[in-house]
Structure formats: C-alpha cells, structure tokens
C-alpha positions in Angstrom: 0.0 0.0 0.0 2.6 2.3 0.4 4.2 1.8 -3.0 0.6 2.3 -4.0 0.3 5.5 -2.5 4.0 6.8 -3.8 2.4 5.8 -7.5 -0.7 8.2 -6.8 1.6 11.0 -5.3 3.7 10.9 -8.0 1.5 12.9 -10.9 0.2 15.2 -8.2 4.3 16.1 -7.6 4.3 16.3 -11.5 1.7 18.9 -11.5 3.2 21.1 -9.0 6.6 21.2 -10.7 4.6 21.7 -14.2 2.4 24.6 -12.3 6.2 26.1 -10.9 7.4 26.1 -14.9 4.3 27.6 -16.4 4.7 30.9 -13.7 8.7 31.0 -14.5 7.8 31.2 -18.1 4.6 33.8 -17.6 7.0 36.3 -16.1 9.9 35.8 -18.6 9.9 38.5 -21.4 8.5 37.6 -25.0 11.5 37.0 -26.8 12.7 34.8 -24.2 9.5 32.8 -24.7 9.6 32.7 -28.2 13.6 31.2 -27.6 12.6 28.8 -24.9 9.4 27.7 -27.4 12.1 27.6 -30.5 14.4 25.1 -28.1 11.4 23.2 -27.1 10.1 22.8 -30.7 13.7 21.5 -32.4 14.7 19.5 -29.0 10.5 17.8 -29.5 11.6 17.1 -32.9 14.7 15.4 -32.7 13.0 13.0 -30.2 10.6 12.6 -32.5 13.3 11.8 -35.6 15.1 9.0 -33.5 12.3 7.0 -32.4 9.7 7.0 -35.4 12.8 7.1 -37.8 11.6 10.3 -39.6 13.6 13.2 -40.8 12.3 17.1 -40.1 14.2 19.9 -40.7 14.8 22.5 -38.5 15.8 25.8 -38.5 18.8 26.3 -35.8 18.7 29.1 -33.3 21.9 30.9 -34.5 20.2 32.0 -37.7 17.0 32.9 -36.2 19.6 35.4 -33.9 21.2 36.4 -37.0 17.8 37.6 -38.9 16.4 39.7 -35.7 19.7 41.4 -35.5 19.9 42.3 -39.2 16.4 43.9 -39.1 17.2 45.4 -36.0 20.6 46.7 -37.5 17.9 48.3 -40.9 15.5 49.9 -38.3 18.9 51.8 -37.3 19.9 52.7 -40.5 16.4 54.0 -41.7 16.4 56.2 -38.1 19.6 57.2 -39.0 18.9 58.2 -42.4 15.9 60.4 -41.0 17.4 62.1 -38.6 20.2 62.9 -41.1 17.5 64.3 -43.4 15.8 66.8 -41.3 19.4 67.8 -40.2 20.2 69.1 -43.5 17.0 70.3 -43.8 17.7 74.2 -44.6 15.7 76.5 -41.7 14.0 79.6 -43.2 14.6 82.5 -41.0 12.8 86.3 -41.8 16.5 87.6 -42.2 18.4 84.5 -43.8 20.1 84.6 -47.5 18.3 81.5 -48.3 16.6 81.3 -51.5 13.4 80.2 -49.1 14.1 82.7 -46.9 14.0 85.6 -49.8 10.7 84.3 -50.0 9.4 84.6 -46.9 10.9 88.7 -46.7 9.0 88.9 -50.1 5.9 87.1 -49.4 5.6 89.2 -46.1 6.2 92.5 -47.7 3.5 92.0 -50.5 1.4 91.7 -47.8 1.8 94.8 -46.3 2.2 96.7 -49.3 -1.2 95.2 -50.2 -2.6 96.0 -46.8 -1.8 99.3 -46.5 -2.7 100.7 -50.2 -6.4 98.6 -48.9 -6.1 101.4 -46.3 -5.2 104.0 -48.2 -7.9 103.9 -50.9 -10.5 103.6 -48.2 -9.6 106.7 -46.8 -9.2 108.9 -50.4 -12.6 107.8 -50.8 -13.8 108.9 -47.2 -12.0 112.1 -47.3 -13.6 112.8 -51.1 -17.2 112.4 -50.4 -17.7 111.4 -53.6 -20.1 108.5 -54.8 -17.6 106.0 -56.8 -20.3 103.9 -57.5 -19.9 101.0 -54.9 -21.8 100.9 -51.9 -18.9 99.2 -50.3 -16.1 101.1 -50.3 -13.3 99.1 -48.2 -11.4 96.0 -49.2 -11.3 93.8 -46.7 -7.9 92.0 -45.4 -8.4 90.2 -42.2 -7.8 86.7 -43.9 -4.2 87.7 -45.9 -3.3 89.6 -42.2 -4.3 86.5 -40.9 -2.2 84.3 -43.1 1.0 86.9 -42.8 1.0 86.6 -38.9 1.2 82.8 -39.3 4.0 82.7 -41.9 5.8 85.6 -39.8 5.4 83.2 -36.7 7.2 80.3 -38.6 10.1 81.7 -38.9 13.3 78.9 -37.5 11.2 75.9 -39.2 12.8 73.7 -42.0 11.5 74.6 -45.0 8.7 72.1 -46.2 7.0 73.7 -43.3 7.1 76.9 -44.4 6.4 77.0 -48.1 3.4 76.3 -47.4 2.5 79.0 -45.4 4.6 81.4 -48.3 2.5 79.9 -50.9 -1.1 80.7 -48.6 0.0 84.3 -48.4 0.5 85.0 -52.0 -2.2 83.4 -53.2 -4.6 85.9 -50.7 -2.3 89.0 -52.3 -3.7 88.6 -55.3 -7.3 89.3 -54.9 -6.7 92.2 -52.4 -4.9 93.9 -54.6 -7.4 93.8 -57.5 -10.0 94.7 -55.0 -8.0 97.9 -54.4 -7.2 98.5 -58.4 -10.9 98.9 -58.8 -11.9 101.0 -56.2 -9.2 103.5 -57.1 -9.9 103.5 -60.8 -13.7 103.9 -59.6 -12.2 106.9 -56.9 -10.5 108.1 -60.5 -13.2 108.3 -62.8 -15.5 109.8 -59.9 -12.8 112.8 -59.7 -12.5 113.5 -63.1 -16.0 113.8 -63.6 -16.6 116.1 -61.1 -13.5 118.1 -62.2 -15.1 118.5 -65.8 -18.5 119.6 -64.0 -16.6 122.5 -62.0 -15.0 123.4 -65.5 -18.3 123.1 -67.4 -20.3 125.4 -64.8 -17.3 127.7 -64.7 -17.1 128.1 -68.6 -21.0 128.6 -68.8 -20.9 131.3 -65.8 -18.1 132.9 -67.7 -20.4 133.3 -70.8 -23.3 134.4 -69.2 -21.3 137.3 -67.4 -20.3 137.9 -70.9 -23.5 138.1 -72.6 -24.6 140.2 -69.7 -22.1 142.8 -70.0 -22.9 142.8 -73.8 -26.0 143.7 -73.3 -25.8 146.4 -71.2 -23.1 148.1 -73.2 -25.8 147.7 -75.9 -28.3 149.5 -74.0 -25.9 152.0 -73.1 -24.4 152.8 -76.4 -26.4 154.7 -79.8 -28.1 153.0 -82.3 -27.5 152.9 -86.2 -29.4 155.9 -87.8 -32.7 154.8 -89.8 -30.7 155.6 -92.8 -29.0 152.3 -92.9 -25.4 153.4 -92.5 -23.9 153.1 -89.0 -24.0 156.8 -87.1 -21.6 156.6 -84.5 -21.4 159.1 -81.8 -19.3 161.9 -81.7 -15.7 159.6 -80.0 -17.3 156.9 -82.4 -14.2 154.8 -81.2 -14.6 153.1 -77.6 -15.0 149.5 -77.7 -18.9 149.5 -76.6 -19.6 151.7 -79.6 -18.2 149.2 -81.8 -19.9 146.4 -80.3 -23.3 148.3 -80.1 -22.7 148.9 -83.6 -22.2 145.0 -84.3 -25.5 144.0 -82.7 -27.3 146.0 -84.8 -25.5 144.8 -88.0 -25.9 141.2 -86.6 -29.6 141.7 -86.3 -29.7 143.0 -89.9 -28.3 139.7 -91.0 -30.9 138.0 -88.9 -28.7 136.6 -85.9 -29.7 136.7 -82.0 -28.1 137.4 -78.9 -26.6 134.3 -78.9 -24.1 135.0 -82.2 -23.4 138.2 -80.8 -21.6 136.8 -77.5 -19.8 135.1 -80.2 -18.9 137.5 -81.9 -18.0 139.4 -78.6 -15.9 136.9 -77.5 -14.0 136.3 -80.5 -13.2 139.9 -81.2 -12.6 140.4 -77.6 -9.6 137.7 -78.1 -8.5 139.0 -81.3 -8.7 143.2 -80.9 -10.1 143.9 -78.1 -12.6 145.8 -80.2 -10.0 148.4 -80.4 -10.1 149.7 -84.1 -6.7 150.8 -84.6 -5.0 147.3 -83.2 -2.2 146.3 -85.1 -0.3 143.1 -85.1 3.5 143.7 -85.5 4.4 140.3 -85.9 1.7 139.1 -88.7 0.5 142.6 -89.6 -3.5 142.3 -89.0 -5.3 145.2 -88.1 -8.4 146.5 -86.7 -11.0 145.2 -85.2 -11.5 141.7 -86.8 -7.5 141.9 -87.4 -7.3 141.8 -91.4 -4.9 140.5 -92.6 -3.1 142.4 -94.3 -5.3 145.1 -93.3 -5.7 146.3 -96.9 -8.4 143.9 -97.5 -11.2 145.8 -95.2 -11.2 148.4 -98.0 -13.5 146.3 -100.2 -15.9 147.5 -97.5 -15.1 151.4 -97.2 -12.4 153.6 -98.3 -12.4 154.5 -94.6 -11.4 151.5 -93.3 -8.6 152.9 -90.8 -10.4 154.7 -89.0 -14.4 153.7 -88.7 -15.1 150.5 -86.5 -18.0 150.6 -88.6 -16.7 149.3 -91.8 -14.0 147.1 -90.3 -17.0 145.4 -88.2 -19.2 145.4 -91.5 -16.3 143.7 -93.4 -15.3 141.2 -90.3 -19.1 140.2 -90.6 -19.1 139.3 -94.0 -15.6 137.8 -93.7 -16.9 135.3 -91.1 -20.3 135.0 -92.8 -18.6 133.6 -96.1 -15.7 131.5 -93.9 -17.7 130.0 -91.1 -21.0 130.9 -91.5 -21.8 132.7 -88.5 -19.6 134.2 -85.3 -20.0 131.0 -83.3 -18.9 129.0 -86.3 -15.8 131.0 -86.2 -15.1 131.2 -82.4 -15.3 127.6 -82.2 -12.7 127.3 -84.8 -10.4 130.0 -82.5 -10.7 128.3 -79.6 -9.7 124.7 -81.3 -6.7 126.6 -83.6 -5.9 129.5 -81.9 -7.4 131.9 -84.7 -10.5 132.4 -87.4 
C-alpha cells in the first residue's frame, strides 16, 4: 500500500513542478519565450526523428539570432537616415540669405504693401465724399493679415514647413490687390468727372457774365441811324460803340443774342474791339484783325479809322468763312485763330 500510495503521489508532484514552470515562463519576457518555445520545438523534434525514424528539418537558433539582428541593424539605418535628413533640412529664417528665406521677406512685404494701399484707398474715398459707384467702399484683409502673422510666426522651421505658409500668403495677395485696383480706378473716374463739371459750370458762368455785359453796353451805347449806314457818336471809337454797332449789324443779317456773344468773345480775343489794333508780328489790323489790313477796303475807303466798316467787313468775312460768329469762335478756340 505504500508503493501504491507513492504511485498516486507521484502525478500530483508532476503537477506542482509543471504549475512552478508555467509561472517561470509567464514572467519571462517575449523573446525569451519565443527562444525557450524555439528550443522546445527542435529539442521535440529530434525525439521525434530517432524514435519513429523520420527526418524534419529545423531551423537552428543561430540564424533565427542572425535575422532579428539584421532587421534590428535596418530599423537603425532608416532612423539614422531620417534624422540625417531633417538635419540638413535648410531652416527659413525672416532675415536668412536663403533662397526660401527671400521668399518669406518677399511674401511678407506684399502683404503689407497690399494691406496698406487697402487702407489708403479707403480713406481717399472717405475724405472725397464722392459717390464712386460702390456701396462698399473698403477692401477687406483680415484673412491675408491672418495668413501673414502665421507665416511671420514660422520663422526657424525647415522649410517644407514653411512653403506652405509662403504659398497661402500670395495666393490671398492677389485678390486684395485687385480689390484695391478697382476702387481707385472707380475713386479716379469719380474725380474727373466732377472736375469737368466744376469746368463746365465755370465756362457757362463765364459766358453768361459775358453776354450780360454785352447787353448792357448795348443798352448804353447809340443806335444805327434809320438811314442804314452806321452813325456813330461823336468819340465813335470806344469798344462799346463798336460792339453796339455790331449788334445792330448782326440783327440785320438775322442773328440773336446768342451770335453776338460770339462774336464778342471772339473779337474780344483778337482786338479787343479796339479799331486801330495792329499786329507787329503778322501785320493784321483793326478790329477783326485783317490781314493784311488792306483787305477791309472792299468795305469802305475809310477802313482805318471807322469801326463801322472794319465790323461790316469782319461780318461778312466770317459769314462767307464759317457761316456765323459762333462758327468762327469755335474754330479759334480749337486753332488758336478764325
């Protein structure tokens, strides 16, 4: 009974020891159990090779060795070769000579070239008070500003990093500026055309105060006797005589008021309405400035000294030329003379 009891014992003993191995192994680390299992798998089939009298192959452990260190020896390498990239990596500074660099400096100062002429036509058009034509009449930057501040705060990062941001900054350039190339040639055209009303006004306010004072040296001065020839007073030589003496002659040939500040104009430009004006240079004279003064006797042997016939050839000068004193002061103000 007691050898029976020792042959009952003995698996339970087996058990404990087998129990004592499977906790050694538990807390090993996993290579070790992948070694121990490698061991256990070649040693299981060698046994099994000798007593069934079959061949396996098996791969020893020294190679197995071999292999993890070669691709631990790769893994090394690669690391290596990484860090060795982003070391040569060139860094892109806001004051480096670096070709990346340059184009950071550049890409920044678009920007605020862009943002301040954005400024700067908004406030022409504020101070102008004119209406350009756009209800909105700022450009707005906040997203380029935006995108500047991030590229400015990148400086000291390699490159890749940055071009990026480079690339972000002059792409939102673009449209600002066009923004601002409109609303100044709007700003433009809104100033000229308020510049060529001021002129306009001004030329027709220069007329009327022409026509005015016409009129009332008309008034003023004597009229042509019923007889048909002109009967000037006893001077018969001041410049509102002549020109009373025009009217009258202009009404004969059935033109208004409006021919005669025309004609006042004109002769005003050319004479003066003085009779004995004489151009040294070019030689016309009188009052519609003949030229040569000769010519004006076709109209009266007294041509040198009556306003009357100078005027009544100058009318018939322009009448045959132009057709009518405004005719003829148009062409002097385009040329320069009639």
């Amino acid at each position: 009974m007691s050898a029976c009891a020792d042959a009952w014992r003995l698996p339970e003993a087996r058990n404990i020891d087998t129990e004592l191995v499977f906790m050694r192994s538990a807390s090993s680390s996993a290579p070790t159990r992948r070694s121990r299992r490698r061991s256990l798998l070649v040693s299981s089939a060698l046994a099994v090779a000798l007593v069934g009298s079959v061949g396996f192959a098996a791969v020893p452990a020294s190679q197995t060795e071999a292999r993890a260190e070669a691709s631990d020896t790769a893994l090394t390498m690669t690391l290596a070769s990484f860090k060795t990239s982003v070391a040569s990596t060139p860094i892109i500074t806001t004051t480096g000579t670096d070709e990346g660099s340059s184009e950071m400096r550049a890409a920044l100062a678009a920007s605020d070239a862009s943002v301040a002429a954005a400024a700067a036509v908004t406030s022409d058009i504020q101070a102008s008070g004119l209406d350009i034509g756009d209800p909105v009449t700022s450009v707005d930057t906040a997203a380029l500003e935006k995108a500047a501040d991030r590229l400015e705060g990148a400086s000291l990062l390699p490159a890749p990093l940055v071009l990026g941001l480079i690339a972000d900054v002059t792409e939102r350039v673009a449209p600002v500026n066009d923004r601002v190339a409109s609303l100044r040639g709007s700003l433009d055209a809104a100033v000229a055309k308020k510049a060529a009303e001021e002129a306009a006004a001004a030329e027709a306010a220069r007329i009327a105060a022409e026509q005015a004072a016409a009129a009332q040296a008309a008034k003023a001065a004597p009229r042509v006797s019923s007889g048909g020839s002109p009967a000037l007073a006893a001077s018969g030589t001041s410049a509102a005589e002549a020109q009373a003496t025009a009217r009258d002659m202009l009404a004969g040939r059935g033109w208004g008021d409006d021919q005669f500040a025309c004609l006042v104009s004109l002769w005003n430009k050319e004479s003066g309405w003085n009779y004995q004006a004489y151009n040294r240079s070019s030689g016309a004279t009188g009052i519609p400035q003949a030229l040569p003064g000769s010519k004006m006797a076709s109209a009266g042997a007294d041509w040198q000294t009556n306003p009357a016939t100078q005027i009544s050839w100058g009318l018939g000068y322009i009448s045959g030329r132009y057709g009518t004193p405004c005719g003829a002061w148009s062409h002097s103000q385009s040329t320069g003379w009639y």
